[in-house]
N, C-alpha and C positions, 0 to 999 in steps of 0.2 A: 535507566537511560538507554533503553535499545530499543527495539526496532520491528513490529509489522504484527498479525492476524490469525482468526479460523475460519473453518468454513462445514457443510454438510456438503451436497451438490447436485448436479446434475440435473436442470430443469427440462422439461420435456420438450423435443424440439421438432415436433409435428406440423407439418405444412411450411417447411422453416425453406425461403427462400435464401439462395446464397452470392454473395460476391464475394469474387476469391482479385487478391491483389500483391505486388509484393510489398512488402510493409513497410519501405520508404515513403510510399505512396499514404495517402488520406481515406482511412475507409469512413463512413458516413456518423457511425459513431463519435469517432474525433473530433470529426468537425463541428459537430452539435454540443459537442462537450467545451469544445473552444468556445462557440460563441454562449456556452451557457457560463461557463466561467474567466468571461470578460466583466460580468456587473459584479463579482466577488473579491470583496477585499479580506472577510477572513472568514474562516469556518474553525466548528469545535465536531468532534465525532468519539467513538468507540470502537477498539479496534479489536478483536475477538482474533488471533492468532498461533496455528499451530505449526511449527517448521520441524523439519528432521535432517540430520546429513549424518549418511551411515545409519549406524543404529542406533545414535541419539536423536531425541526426540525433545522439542519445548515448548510448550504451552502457554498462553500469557492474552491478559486483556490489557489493553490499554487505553488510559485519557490522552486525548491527541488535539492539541490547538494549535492553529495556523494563523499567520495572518502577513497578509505580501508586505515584501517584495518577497523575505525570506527570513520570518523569524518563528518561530518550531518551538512547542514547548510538550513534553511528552511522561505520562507521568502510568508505572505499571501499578494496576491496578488486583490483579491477582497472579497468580504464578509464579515462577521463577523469578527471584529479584523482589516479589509486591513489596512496594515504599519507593523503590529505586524511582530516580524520575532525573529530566535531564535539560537542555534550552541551545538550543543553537538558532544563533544571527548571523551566520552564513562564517566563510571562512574554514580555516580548519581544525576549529576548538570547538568543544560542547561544555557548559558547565551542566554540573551534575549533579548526585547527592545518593548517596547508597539508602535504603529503607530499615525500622525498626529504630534502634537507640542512637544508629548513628546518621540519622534523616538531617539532622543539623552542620552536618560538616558537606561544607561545598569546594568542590575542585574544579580544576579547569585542566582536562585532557585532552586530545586528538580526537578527532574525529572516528578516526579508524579502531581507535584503541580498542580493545576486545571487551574493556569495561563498559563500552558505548556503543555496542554493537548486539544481532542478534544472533541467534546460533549459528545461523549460515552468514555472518557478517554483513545484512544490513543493515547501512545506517540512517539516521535518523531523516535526511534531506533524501535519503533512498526512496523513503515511505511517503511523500509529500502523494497525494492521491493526482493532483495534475503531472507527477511525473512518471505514475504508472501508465498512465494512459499514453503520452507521452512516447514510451516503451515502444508498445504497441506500433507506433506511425515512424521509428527508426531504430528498431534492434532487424537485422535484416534474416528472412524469412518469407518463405507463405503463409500470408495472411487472409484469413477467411470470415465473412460476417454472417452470421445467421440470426434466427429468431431464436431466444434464449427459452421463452416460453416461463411460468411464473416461478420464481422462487418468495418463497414467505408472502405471497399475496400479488407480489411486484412483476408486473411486464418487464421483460428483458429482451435486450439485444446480447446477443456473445461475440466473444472477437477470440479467434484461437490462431495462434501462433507456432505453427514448426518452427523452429530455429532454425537456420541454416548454419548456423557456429557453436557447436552449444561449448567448447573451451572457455568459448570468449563471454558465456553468457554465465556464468558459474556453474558449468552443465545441466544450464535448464536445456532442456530440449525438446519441452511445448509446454506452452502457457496459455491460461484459459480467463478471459478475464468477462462477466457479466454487468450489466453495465442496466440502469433503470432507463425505457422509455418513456417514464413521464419528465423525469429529472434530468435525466443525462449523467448523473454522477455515476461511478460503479459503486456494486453493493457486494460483489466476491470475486475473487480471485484465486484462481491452481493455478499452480506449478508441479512440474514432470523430470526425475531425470530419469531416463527411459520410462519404467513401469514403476517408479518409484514416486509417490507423491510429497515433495520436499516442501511447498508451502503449499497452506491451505488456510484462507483467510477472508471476515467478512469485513464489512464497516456497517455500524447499526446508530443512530440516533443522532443522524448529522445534522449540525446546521448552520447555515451560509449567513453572514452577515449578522454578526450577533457582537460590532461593537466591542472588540479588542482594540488594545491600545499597546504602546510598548511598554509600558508598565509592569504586562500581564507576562514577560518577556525577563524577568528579572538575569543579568548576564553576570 
């Protein structure tokens, strides 16, 4: 029942034209992404996730289904935790389920609880792929957009973020997020506190409109 990704990096950024804004503001990526996920009522994806804080370190894939306005069902697939798997429909509960023999016993905790979170305390409504972006257009900073150039085949845009707070950000203090120009979705995401890289994370095998019900949402 927690929370986010992996990632490799750094795709080539050769001939890469830029606009730089401050990130209140709408960089182009955004807003392509808005109007692409205006015809989305749910998506299913995989979420390839490594975080660190300090000198711990955690590893994890995850099965991640969405579907609006805001029902989340999030299920770890390898790593720390694999079986654990979690459901939140907004508020400040998640029902849960730990993995292995005791997959069968379901609870209903906080949000926040540490059982439902992930090494750096993201939680599950943290991870919503529209709210990363999201991020991006009002966590406040210099905000820069470039040509990301190909990762794993895929044309990218990048969007990198100085913080201007990083207290206020859980000391991220830049964040890199790549984002498909055919699709508009993002496909990776860093984060930075200084020279430290605390998340690193992709998303692989999404897909938009595939016929979720609340069912699939069990609470």
């Amino acid at each position: 029942m927690n929370f986010k990704r992996s990632l490799s990096l750094f795709g080539a950024l050769a001939g890469a034209s830029c606009v730089a804004a401050n990130a209140a503001n709408q960089a182009t990526v955004i807003t392509a992404f808005d109007r692409t996920y205006a015809a989305v009522t749910d998506y299913t994806c995989i979420l390839h996730v490594h975080e660190a804080k300090g000198a711990q370190t955690q590893d994890r894939v995850y099965q991640y289904s969405f579907m609006n306005p805001h029902y989340v069902k999030t299920l770890i697939l390898d790593g720390n935790g694999k079986g654990s798997g979690g459901v939140w429909i907004g508020g400040d509960d998640v029902s849960g389920h730990l993995g292995g023999i005791l997959s069968g016993i379901h609870l209903k905790i906080n949000l926040h609880d540490p059982r439902a979170v992930s090494l750096r305390g993201v939680t599950i409504p943290d991870g919503l792929l529209p709210r990363i972006i999201d991020d991006y257009g009002t966590i406040p900073g210099k905000l820069t957009q470039t040509d990301g150039g190909k990762i794993g085949g895929i044309e990218t845009e990048r969007l990198e973020l100085n913080v201007a707070d990083p207290a206020s950000n859980h000391d991220v203090t830049d964040q890199i997020l790549y984002v498909s120009k055919e699709t508009h979705w993002p496909i990776r995401q860093i984060m930075y506190s200084g020279s430290q890289i605390v998340l690193d994370e992709s998303v692989n095998d999404l897909k938009t409109n595939v016929g979720l019900t609340k069912s699939d949402f069990p609470f």
